[in-house]
C-alpha positions, 0 to 999 in steps of 0.5 A: 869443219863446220856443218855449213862446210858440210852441206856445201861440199856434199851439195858439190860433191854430190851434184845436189839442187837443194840443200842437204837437210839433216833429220833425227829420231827424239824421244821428245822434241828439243827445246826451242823448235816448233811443231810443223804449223801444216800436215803434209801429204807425205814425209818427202813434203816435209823434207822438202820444207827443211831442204828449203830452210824450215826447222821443225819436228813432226809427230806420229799422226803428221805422217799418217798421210803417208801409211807407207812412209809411216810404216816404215818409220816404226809408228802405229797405223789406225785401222783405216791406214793399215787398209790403205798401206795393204792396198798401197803395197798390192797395187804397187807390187802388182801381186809380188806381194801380199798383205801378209808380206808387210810385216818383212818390210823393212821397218824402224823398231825403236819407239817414234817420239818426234821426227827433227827436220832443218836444213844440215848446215 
């Protein structure tokens, strides 16, 4: 069964508006596809852009937007992001959790190389 066949009986199956897209950790990024030509707010925006055909990888500092998003996802934040994510989490959790709390979010431990969007078929 072919990728192809995949994404279209899981767009069925599942009731899906757009295209199943496919995403892998790399410690380095595949031959022949490009780095994101634009930063994107957050990580969602990026799947958004495969979902919609684009094949590309993306690097740490192209998730930083999103200091959540970036956490979780196991990359270093610089300073500046670390403040926002404990603001983010505060204001989110309206005082269920605290700063100290952000360490027990569930986060990615491997090393983040590139991240591999394109569409699964």
């Amino acid at each position: 069964m072919s990728y192809q066949t995949y994404a279209e009986a899981l767009r069925g199956l599942l009731g899906l508006k757009s295209h199943p897209l496919a995403i892998a950790f790399c410690p380095t990024p595949p031959p022949g596809v490009p780095r994101i030509n634009r930063l994107a707010a957050s990580g969602c925006t990026y799947w958004r852009l495969a979902a919609a055909g684009a094949v590309f990888y993306t690097e740490g500092a192209d998730h930083l937007g999103c200091p959540v998003g970036a956490h979780t996802q196991g990359i270093a934040l610089p300073p500046a992001q670390t403040k926002e994510l404990e603001g983010l989490i505060g204001t989110a959790s309206l005082g269920h959790l605290r700063p100290e709390d952000i360490p027990q979010i569930p986060r990615r431990s491997q090393a983040f190389g590139v991240l591999v969007y394109a569409p699964l078929a």
